[in-house]
N, C-alpha and C positions, 0 to 999 in steps of 0.2 A: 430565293433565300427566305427563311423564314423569320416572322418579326415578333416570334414564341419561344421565350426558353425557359425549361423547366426549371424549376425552383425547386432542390432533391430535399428529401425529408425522409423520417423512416418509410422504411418498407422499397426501397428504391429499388433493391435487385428484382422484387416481382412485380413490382407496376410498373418501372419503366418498361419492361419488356412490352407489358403488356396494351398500355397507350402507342406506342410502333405498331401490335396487330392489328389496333382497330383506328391505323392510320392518322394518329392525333400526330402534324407536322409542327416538330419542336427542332430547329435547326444546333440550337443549345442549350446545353445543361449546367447550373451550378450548383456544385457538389459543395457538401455539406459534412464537416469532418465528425461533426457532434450526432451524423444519423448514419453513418457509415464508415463500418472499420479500417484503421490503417491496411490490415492486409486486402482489402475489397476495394480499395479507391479507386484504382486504376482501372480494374474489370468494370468500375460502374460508368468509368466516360464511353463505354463502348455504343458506336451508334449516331454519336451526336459530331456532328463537322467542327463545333465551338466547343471547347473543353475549359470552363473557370469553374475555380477552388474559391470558395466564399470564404476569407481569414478568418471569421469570424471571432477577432480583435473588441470589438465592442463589448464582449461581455465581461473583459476587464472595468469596464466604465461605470457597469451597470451595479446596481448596489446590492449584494446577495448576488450578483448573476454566477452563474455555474454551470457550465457545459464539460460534465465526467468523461467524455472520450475524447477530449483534446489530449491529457497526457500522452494518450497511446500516438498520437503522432505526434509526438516531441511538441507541442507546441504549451510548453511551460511555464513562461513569463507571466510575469506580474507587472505591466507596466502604469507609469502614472506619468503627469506632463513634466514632472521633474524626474525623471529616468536619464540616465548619461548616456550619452551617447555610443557607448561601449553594450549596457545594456540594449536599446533600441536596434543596434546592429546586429546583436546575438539573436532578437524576436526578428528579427524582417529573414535573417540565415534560415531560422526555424521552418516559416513561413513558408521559404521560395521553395524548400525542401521537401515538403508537403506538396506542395502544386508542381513539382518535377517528379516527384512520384507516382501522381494520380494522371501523368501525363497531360498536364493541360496546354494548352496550345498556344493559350496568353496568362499572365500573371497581372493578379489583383493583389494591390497594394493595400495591405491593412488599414484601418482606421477606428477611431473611438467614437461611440454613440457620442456628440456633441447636442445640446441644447442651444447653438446657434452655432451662427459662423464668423463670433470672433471670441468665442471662448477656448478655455486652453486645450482641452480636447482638440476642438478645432486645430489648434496652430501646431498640433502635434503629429496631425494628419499629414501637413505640409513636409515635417521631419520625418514621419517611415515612408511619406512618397521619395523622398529624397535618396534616401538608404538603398530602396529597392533599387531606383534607379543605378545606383553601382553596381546592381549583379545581374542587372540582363539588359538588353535592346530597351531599351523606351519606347520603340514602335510594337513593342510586344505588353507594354503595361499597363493599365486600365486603373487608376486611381478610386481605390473606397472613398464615396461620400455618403458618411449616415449623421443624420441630422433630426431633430424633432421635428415633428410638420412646425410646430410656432418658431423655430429659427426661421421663417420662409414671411412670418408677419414685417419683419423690417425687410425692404427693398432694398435700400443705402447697405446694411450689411452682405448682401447678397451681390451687391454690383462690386463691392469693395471685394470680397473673397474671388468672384471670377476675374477681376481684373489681373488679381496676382496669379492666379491660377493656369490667365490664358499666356503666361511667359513658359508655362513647360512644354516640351515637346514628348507628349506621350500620346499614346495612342485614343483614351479617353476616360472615361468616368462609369463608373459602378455604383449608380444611385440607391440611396436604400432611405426613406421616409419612416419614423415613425411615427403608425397613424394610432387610435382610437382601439381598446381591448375590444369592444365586439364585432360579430361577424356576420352582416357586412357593414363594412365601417362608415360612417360620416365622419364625409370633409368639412371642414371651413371654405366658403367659397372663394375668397381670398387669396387662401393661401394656398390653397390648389393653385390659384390663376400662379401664382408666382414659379410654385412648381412649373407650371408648363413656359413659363417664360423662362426660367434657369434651362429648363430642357431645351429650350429653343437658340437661346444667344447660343448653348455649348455646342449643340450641333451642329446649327444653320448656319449662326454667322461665326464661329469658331471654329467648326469643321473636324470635331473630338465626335466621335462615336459616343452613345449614350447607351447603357443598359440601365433599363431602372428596376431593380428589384423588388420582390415581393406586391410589385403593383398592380396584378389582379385587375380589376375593370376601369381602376382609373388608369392604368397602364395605355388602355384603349386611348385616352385624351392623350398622352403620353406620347401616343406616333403621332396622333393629329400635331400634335404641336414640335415634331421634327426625330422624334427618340429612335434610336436606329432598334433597338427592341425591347419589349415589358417580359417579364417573369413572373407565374404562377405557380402550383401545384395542389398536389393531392388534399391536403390536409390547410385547414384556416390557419392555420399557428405558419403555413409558405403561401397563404393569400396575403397576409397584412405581415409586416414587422411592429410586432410590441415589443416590450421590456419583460411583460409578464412571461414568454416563452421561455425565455434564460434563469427564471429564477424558481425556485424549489416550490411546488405545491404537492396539495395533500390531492390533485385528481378533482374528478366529476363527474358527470355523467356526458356519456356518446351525445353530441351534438346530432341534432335531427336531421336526415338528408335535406338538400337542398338540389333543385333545381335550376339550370342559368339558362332563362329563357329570352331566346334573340331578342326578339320583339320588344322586352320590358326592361333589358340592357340590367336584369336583376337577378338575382338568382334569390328563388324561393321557396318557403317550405313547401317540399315537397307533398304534403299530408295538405296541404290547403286546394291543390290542384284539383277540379274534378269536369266532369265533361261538359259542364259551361263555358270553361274556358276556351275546350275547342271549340266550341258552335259558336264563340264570339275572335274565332279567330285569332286568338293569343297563343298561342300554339303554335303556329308556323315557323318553320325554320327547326325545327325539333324534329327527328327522326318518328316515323311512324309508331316504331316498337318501344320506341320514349313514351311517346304520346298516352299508349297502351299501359305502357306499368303504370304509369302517373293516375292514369283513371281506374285504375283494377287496385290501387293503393300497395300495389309491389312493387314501386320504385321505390331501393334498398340506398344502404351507403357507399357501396361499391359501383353502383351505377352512377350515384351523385359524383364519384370521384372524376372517373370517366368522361361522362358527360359533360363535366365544367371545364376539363379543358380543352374536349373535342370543339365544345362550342364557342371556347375563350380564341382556341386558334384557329379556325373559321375568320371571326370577328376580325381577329391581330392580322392575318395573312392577307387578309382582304385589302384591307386598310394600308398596310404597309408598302403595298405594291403600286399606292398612287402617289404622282406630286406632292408636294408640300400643301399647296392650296386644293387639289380635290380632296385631299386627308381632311382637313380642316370641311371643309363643305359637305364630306360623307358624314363626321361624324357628329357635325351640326344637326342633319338629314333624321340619323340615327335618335340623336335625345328628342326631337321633337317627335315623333316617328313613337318614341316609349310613350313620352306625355299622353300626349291620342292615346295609345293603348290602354295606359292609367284611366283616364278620363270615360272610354267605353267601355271598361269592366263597371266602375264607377256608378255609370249612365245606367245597367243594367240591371244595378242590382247584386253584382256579382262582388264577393267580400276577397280585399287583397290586404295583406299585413301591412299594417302600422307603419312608415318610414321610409318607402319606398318613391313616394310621390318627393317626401323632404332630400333622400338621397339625388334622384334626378336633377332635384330643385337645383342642389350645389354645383354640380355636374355644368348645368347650364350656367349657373352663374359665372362660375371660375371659365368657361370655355370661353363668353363673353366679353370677362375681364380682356382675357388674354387678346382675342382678337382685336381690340380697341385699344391694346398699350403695345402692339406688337406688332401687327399686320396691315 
């Protein structure tokens, strides 16, 4: 089983296809109603064994937020923490009717972008988890939690919301963080660690399935610390959840390809790569024909897309397939494993962008935390 699922975003009917050719294994997909037409939702679960409809609910929350092709699947509502109960009911109806259409296999319970986890957002979460629950199995429902990475700074609020949390019998949890607008993001090490200890009490010792969305390479720390599985895709705007993706811009320019090289647990511009890198060995784990465009300077965006998850689910399947504690000991192995890398590019002479040594840094730190408050 796989411990990768796609994260859908535009373009889904011709890339998913085409991550299946070149064997990228994503056991599941969730579908995304704002990149993918109501009459198309269904054809798009085609392939994947896990079928989840992301409600994508939050952008009521968000201020300016606006996702234009929610109408087309009825999903209407305007909800706020003081919404009646009669409302609430009519948005979760909407909801379940969308993810019975798109034929999903389990149902996610809406929720609102909260700024922690005892604000009212929050405690409204608690109220459409409720809802759902009266229109399907609870073993079939997977509860939205999106939260700001700084709700994850107090601990005491986070032990108090799973406490109540661990009284439902549902099937699990549909993580979603919002980190930092650039890509690729820096964590707080902190609050990562927390992050991976909310992942761990929910799965390990609560025994709730975890999917954490749009987690990307912290996703990776994500199974070390128990996550049944992390979520990617094509496009940065399905690596990280920001606020900025739901709200109106004027555009910008095509982000430069990036590469996600094993070894540096980093994904890099691509245009920096040159055949230093492989003669120092940083390279490895990257396809020969990879290797090639990177030094011939035709590694394109379309490769970039490809590549990041070919190599995200390598990493995730690997990982996902050990114990609790050899996950945690891989991917300990793994950061130290980059640092070295960092450090003999460094040693050589050889020039690597700005942030990547400080991203690691977090990485380690938070993994740290966790093992020391946890294990």
């Amino acid at each position: 089983m796989s411990s990768l699922y796609l994260q859908s975003g535009w373009g889904h009917h011709t890339r998913a296809p085409q991550l299946r050719n070149l064997g990228v294994n994503c056991s599941g997909v969730i579908l995304s109603p704002q990149h993918i037409s109501a009459e198309r939702l269904a054809e798009a679960a085609g392939g994947f064994a896990d079928v989840l409809v992301d409600p994508q609910a939050y952008v009521q929350s968000i201020p300016d937020g606006e996702a234009t092709r929610h109408e087309e699947h009825g999903l209407t509502a305007d909800l706020s923490y003081t919404s009646s109960a009669r409302e609430i009911g009519d948005f979760v109806d909407q909801v379940f009717a969308v993810q019975q259409a798109a034929r999903a296999t389990r149902f996610v319970a809406p929720a609102m972008l909260a700024a922690g986890f005892r604000d009212e957002w929050s405690q409204l979460g608690h109220t459409l988890l409720a809802s759902m629950i009266d229109l399907v199995d609870p073993g079939r429902v997977l509860a939205a939690v999106t939260v700001e990475a700084a709700a994850f700074a107090s601990w005491d609020d986070v032990e108090i919301w799973m406490d109540l949390f661990s009284r439902r019998d549902v099937a699990g949890i549909y993580l979603i963080v919002e980190g930092t607008s650039q890509y690729p993001p820096l964590w707080d090490a902190a609050q990562l660690a927390n992050v991976l200890r909310f992942i761990y009490r929910m799965s390990v010792v609560n025994q709730y399935e975890v999917i954490w969305g749009y987690s990307d390479l912290a996703g990776v720390f994500g199974l070390a610390a128990g996550a049944t599985a992390m979520a990617s895709g094509w496009h940065y705007s399905a690596r990280r959840f920001t606020r900025g993706s739901w709200t109106p811009s004027s555009g910008g320019r095509q982000p430069r390809p990036r590469v996600l090289i094993p070894t540096l647990l980093h994904p890099i511009d691509a245009a920096s790569v040159s055949e230093r890198w492989r003669d120092a060995g940083v390279l490895e784990g990257l396809p020969a024909a990879a290797q090639q465009l990177l030094i011939e300077g035709e590694f394109d965006r379309t490769d970039s897309w490809t590549q990041h998850l070919s190599a995200l689910s390598t990493i995730a399947n690997n990982l996902g397939d050990l114990p609790l504690l050899d996950r945690v000991g891989e991917a300990t192995i793994m950061l130290e494993r980059a640092m070295e890398a960092v450090g003999s590019l460094d040693d050589q002479g050889i020039a690597i962008e700005p942030g990547v040594s400080a991203r690691l840094g977090e990485f380690q730190g938070a993994m740290d935390r966790f093992i020391r408050d946890e294990l």
